[in-house]
C-alpha positions as CSV (number, residue, x, y, z in Angstrom):
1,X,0.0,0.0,0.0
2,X,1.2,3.6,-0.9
3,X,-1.6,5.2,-0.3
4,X,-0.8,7.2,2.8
5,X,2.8,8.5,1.1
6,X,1.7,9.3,-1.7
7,X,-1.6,11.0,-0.8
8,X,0.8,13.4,2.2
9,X,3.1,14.3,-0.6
10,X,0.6,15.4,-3.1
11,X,-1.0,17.4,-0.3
12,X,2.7,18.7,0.6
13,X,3.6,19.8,-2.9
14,X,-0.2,21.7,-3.1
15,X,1.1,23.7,0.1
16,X,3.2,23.3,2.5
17,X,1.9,21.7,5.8
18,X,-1.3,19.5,4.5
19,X,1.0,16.5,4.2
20,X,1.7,16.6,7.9
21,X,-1.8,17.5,8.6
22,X,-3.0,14.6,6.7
23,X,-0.6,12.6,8.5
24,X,-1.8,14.2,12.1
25,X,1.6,16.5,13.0
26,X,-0.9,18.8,14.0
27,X,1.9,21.4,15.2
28,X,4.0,21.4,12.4
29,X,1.8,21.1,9.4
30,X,0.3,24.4,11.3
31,X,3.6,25.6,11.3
32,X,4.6,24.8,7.9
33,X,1.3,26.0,6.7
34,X,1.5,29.8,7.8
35,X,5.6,29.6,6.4
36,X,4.3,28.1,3.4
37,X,1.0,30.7,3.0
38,X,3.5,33.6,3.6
39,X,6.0,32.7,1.4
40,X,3.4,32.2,-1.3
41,X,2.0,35.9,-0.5
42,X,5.5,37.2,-1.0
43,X,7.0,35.8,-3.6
44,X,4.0,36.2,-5.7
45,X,4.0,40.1,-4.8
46,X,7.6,40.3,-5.6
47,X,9.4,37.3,-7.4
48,X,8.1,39.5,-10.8
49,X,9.4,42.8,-9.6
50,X,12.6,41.2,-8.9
51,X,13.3,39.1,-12.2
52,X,11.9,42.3,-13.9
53,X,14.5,44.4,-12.1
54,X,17.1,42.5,-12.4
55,X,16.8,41.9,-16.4
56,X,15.8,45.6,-17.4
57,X,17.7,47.4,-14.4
58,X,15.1,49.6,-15.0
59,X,13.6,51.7,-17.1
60,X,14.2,55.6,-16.2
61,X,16.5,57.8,-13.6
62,X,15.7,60.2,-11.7
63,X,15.0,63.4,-13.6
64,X,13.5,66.8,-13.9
65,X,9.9,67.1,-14.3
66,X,7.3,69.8,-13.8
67,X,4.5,69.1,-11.4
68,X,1.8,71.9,-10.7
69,X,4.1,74.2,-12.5
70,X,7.1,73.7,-10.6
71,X,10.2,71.8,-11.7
72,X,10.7,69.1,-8.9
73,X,13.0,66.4,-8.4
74,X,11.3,63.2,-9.1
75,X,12.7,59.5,-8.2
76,X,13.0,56.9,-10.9
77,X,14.5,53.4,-10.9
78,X,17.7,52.6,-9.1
79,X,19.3,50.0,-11.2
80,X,22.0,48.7,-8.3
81,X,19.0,48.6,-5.6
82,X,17.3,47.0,-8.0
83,X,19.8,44.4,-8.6
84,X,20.5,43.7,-5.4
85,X,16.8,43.6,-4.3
86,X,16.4,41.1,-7.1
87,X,18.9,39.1,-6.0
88,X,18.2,38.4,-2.7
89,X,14.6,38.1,-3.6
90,X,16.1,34.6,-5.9
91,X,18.4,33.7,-3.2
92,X,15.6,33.5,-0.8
93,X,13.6,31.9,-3.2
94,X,16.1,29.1,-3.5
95,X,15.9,28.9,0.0
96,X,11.7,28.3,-0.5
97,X,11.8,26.2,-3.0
98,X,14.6,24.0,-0.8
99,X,12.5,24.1,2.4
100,X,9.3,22.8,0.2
101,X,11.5,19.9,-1.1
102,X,12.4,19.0,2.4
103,X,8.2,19.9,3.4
104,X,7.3,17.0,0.8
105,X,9.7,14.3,1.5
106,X,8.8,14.3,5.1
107,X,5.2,13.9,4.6
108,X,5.9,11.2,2.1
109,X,8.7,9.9,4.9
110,X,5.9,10.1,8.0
111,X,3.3,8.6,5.2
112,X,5.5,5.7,4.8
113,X,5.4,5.3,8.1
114,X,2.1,5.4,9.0
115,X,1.8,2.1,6.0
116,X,4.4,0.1,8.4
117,X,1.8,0.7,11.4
118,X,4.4,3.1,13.2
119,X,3.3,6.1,14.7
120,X,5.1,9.1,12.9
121,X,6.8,12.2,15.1
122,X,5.0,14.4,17.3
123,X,6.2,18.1,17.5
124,X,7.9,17.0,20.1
125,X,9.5,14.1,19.3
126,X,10.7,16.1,16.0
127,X,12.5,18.7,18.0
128,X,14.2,16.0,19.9
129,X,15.7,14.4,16.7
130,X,16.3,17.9,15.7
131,X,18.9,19.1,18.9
132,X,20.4,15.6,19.8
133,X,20.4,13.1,16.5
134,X,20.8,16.5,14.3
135,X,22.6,18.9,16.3
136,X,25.8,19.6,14.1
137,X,23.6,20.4,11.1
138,X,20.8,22.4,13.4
139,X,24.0,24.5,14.9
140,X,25.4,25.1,11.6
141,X,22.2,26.7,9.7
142,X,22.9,29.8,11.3
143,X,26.1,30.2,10.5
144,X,25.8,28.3,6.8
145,X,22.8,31.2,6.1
146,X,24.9,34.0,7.4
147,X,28.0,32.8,4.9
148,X,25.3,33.0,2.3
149,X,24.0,36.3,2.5
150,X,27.1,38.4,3.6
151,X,29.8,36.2,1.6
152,X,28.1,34.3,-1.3
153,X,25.7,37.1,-2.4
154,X,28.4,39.5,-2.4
155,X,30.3,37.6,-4.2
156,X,27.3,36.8,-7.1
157,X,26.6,40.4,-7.1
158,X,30.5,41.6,-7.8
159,X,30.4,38.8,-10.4
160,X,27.3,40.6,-12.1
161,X,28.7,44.0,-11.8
162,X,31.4,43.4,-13.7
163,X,29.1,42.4,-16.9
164,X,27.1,45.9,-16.7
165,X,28.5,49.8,-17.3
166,X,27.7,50.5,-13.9
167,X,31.1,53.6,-13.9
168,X,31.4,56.8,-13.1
169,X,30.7,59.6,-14.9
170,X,27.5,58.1,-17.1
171,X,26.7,55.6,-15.4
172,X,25.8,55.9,-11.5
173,X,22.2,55.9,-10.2
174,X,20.2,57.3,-9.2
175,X,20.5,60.0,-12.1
176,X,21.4,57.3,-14.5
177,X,20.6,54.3,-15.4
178,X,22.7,51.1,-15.6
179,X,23.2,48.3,-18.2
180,X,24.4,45.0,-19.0
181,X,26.9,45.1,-21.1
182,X,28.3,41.3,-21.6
183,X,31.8,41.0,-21.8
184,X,32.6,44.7,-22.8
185,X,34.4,45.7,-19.5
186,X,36.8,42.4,-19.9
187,X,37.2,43.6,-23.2
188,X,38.1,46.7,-22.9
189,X,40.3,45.6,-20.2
190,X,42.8,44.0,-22.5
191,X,42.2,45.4,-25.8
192,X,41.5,49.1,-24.9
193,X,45.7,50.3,-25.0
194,X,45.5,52.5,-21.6
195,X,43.3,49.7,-19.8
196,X,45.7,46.8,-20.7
197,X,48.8,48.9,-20.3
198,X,47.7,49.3,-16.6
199,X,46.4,45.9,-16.3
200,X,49.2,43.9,-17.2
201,X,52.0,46.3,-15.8
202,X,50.3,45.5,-12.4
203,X,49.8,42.4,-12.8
204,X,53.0,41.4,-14.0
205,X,54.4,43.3,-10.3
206,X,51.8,41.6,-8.6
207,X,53.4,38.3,-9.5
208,X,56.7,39.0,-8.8
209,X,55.9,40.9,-5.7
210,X,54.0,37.7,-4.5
211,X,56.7,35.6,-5.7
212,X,59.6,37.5,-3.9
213,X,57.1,38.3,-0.9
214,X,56.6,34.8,-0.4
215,X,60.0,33.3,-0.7
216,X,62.0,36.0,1.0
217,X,59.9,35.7,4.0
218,X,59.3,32.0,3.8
219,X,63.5,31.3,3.3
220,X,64.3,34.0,6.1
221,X,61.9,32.1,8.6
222,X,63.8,28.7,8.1
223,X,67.4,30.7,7.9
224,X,66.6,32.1,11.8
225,X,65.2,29.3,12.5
226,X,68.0,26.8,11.9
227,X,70.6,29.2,13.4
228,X,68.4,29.8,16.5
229,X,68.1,25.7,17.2
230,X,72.1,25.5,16.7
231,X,73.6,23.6,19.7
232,X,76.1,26.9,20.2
233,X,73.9,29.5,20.1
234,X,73.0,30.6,24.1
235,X,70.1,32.0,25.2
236,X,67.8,30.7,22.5
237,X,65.1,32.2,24.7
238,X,66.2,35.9,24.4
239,X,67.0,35.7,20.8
240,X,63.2,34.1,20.2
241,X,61.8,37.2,22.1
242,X,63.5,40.2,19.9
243,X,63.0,38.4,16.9
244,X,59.5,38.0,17.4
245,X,58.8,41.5,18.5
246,X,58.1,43.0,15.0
247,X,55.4,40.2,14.8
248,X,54.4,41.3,17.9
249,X,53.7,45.1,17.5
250,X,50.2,45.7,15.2
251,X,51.0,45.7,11.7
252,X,49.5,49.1,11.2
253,X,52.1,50.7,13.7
254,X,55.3,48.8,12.1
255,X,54.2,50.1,8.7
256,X,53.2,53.9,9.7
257,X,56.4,53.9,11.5
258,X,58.5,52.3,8.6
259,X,57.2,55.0,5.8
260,X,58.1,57.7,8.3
261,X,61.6,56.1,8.7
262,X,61.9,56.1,4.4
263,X,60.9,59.3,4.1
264,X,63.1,60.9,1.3
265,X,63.4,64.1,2.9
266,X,62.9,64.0,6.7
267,X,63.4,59.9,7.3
268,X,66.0,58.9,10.0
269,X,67.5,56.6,7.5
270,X,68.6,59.4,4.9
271,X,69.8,61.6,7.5
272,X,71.9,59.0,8.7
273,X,73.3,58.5,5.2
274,X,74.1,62.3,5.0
275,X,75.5,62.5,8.5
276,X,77.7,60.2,6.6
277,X,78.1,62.2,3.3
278,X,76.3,59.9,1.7
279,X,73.2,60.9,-0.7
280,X,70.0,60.4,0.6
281,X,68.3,57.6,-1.6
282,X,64.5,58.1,-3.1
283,X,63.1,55.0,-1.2
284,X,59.4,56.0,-1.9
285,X,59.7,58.3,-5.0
286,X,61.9,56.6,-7.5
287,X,59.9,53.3,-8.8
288,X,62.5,50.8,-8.4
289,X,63.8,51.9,-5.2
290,X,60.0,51.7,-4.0
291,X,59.8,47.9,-4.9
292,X,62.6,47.7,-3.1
293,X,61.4,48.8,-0.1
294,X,58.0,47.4,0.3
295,X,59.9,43.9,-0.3
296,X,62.5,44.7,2.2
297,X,59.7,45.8,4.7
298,X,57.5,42.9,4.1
299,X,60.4,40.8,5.6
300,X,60.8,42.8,8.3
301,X,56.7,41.8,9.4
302,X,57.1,38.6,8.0
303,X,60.3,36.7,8.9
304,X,58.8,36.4,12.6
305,X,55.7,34.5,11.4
306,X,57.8,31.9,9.6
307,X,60.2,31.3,11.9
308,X,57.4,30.2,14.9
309,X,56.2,28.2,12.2
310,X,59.5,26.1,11.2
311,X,60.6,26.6,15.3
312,X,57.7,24.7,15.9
313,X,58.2,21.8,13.1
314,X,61.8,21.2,14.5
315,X,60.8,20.3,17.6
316,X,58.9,17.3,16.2
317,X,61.8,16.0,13.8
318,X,63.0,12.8,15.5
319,X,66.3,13.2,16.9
320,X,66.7,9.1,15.9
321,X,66.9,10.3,12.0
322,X,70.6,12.9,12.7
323,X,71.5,10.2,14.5
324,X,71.5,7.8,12.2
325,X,72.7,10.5,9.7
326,X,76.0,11.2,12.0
327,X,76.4,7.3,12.5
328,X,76.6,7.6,8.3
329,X,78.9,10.4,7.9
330,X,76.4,12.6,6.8
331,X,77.7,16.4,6.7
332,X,75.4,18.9,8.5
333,X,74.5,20.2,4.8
334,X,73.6,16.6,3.9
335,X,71.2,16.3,7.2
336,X,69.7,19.7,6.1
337,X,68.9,18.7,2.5
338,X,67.9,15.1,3.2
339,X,66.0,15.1,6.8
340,X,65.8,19.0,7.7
341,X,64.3,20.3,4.6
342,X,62.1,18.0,3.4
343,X,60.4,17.1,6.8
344,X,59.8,21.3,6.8
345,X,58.3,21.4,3.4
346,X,56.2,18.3,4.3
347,X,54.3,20.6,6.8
348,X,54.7,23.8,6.1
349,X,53.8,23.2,2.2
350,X,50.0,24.4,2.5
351,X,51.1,27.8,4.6
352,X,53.5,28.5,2.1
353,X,50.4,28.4,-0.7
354,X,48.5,30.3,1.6
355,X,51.3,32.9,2.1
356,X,51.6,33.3,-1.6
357,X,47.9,34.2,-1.9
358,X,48.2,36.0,0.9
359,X,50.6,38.0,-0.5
360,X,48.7,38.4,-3.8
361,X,46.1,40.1,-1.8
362,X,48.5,42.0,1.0
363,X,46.6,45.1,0.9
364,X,48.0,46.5,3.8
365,X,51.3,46.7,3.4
366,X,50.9,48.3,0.1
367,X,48.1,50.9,0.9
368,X,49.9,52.1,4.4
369,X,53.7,52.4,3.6
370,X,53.6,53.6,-0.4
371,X,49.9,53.9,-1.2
372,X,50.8,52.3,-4.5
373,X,53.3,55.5,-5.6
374,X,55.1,56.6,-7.0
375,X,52.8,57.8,-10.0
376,X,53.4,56.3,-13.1
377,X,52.2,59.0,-16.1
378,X,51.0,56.3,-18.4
379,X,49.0,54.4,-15.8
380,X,45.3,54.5,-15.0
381,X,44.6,55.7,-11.4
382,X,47.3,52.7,-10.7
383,X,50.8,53.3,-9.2
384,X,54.6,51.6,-9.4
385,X,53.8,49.5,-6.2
386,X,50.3,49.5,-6.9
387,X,49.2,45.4,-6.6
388,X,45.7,44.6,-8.2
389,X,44.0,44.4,-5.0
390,X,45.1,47.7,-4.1
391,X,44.3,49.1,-8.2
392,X,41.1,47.8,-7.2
393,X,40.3,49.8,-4.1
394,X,41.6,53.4,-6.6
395,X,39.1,52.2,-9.2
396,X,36.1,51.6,-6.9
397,X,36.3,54.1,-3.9
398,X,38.3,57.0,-5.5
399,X,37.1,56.2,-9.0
400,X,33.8,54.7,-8.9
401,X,34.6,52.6,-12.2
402,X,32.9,50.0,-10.3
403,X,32.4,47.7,-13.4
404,X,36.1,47.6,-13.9
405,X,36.9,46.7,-10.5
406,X,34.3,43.9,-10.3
407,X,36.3,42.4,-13.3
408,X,39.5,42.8,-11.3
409,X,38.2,41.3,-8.3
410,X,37.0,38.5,-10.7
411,X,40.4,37.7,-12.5
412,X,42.3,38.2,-8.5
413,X,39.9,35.4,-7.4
414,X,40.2,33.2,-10.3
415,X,44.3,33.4,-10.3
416,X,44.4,32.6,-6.5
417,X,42.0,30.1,-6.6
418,X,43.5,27.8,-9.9
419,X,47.4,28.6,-8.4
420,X,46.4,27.4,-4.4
421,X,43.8,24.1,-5.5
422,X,46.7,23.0,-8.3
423,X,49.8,23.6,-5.7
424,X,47.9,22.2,-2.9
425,X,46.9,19.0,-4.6
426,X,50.6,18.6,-5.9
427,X,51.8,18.9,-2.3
428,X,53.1,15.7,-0.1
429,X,51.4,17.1,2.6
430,X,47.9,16.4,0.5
431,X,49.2,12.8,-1.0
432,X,50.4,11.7,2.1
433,X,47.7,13.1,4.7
434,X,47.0,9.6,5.5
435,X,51.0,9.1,7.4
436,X,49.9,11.7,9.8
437,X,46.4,9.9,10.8
């Protein structure tokens, strides 16, 4: 007999709730009944607006018009406001049309049920199963609805920005209007001369500044490291201390402090140099000698972090394995390239990705000690230090070319994201996860 399933899901898929009223859940087809009523009245008041505003983007701006003889002011369609209204008006529909899923298969569940001679759920009962044989996926809702709405649907609406002309000066509401466009802004990205110019000159630094970021800092780390753990060196304690202090002060301070200390014309280190008769050198203005320093700096922050990281991965490497490396006549290079080395990459490997996309995106450092100067004439709105991340913040905050920024942030994500999944998956640390288990 399927009677009793079949009829409490056909009831659940006419509305929400008369499943488990057939199947006498009294309290929760009540329950799901007013949710399901609701959600009706809603999305059929707004599920048009919303697909209509999010196709058109509207159909007229505010503008001018006489009313009673008076030139007033009058408000027309927001094109962003209406994208993002739309959007969040699908999202929570995919939400609806998830929970109504879920409404019918339970009925049809407590139907089958109810064929077997079992009694289904009370209200009760249900919220039971729900806190104790559920609990991880009850406590995680919350937090999986919040990643939706303030991480995922910012992320869908960047990626829609970037196909419209929403950029200043003709194209910001609510006195204009806003339009898709396709592919045009990643178009004109790379074939429009001043656009591409800019694009690839940054993104060209961008790679090398993450590359020499990452590896300075990384290589630095192990170097202390190793010559911290030496069996000469005395009070490992107090050298662990002061080399960790620049980790230890805010980042914010270090770097405020540094661009004071680079300074071209008041900085402590050019005076120096001309208490010496030295020239003072343009560490901030002249293009190279600001790559320089920002890579310079960035070791100064970062050395700390990697050397906690590989202090703490020497400490596990079995003395048993230099042991049997001295009992072979292994050289102390040897021991470093055969036991040392490879036992640091096989746990540090993941950091190191995450380092290089870190450093891909290290706005900080950037923005606070050069800004992205010094200006470079044939640039747009970007600078000699300037990284994309940082491009990005020019075009959208000082700018408002919003469109071309979306793209940006679209091509960023899309380099970190193919470069970390490809290097992680290459790793030993990902092969051989199962040696550590």
């Amino acid at each position: 007999m399927r009677q009793h399933r079949m009829t409490a899901a056909i009831l659940s898929a006419i509305c929400m709730g008369l499943g488990q009223l057939y199947n006498r859940q009294w309290i929760k087809g009540v329950l799901l009944l007013i949710v399901g009523v609701f959600s009706l009245y809603y999305f059929i008041n707004n599920l048009g607006d919303a697909i209509w505003g999010m196709i058109s983007l509207g159909e007229q701006g505010s503008h001018l018009e006489k009313v009673n003889g008076l030139t007033q002011m009058v408000a027309g369609d927001h094109s962003i406001n209406l994208l993002i209204e739309g959007l969040i008006t699908l999202i929570l529909f995919a939400i609806f049309l998830l929970g109504y899923y879920a409404n019918i298969r339970n009925a049809y569940n407590a139907g089958k049920q109810r064929e077997k001679g079992v009694k289904p759920n009370n209200f009760r009962q249900t919220l039971y199963y729900i806190f104790e044989w559920k609990f991880a996926q009850s406590f995680l809702t919350l937090p999986a609805i919040g990643i939706l709405f303030f991480t995922v649907m910012p992320i869908i609406f960047m990626v829609l920005l970037a196909f419209t002309n929403y950029s200043a000066p003709n194209n910001l509401p609510p006195a204009n209007l806003v339009d898709w466009v396709g592919f045009q802004t990643f178009t004109n990205l790379i074939a429009l001369k001043s656009w591409s110019h800019t694009f690839f000159g940054v993104l060209t630094w961008t790679i090398i500044w993450a590359v020499l970021a990452t590896v300075t800092t990384y290589f630095g780390g192990v170097l202390v490291a190793l010559l911290i753990q030496q069996k000469g060196i005395r009070f490992k304690g107090v050298w662990r201390v002061i080399l960790i202090i620049p980790y230890a002060i805010p980042q914010l301070i270090s770097l405020l402090v540094m661009r004071n200390m680079f300074n071209g014309q008041f900085g402590p280190i050019n005076q120096y140099l001309r208490y010496f008769g030295l020239e003072g050198l343009p560490w901030l203005t002249d293009p190279i000698w600001a790559k320089f320093t920002v890579i310079i700096v960035n070791m100064w922050v970062g050395i700390p972090v990697s050397m906690l990281l590989v202090m703490s991965v020497l400490t596990t490497i079995p003395k048993d394995l230099y042991e049997a490396a001295d009992v072979d006549g292994a050289t102390g290079f040897q021991k470093f390239k055969i036991i040392t080395l490879p036992m640091i990459m096989f746990s540090t490997a993941p950091v190191l990705i995450t380092q290089f996309a870190g450093n891909i995106n290290n706005f900080n450092l950037i923005f606070l000690l050069t800004n992205g100067n010094p200006v470079v004439g044939d640039y747009q709105y970007a600078g000699a230090t300037d990284l994309l991340v940082t491009w990005l913040y020019k075009l959208t905050l000082d700018q408002q070319r919003y469109s071309m920024a979306s793209a940006i942030g679209i091509i960023i994500f899309m380099i970190i994201a193919s470069f970390s999944i490809y290097n992680y998956r290459r790793t030993r640390s990902f092969k051989e996860e199962d040696m550590i288990q």
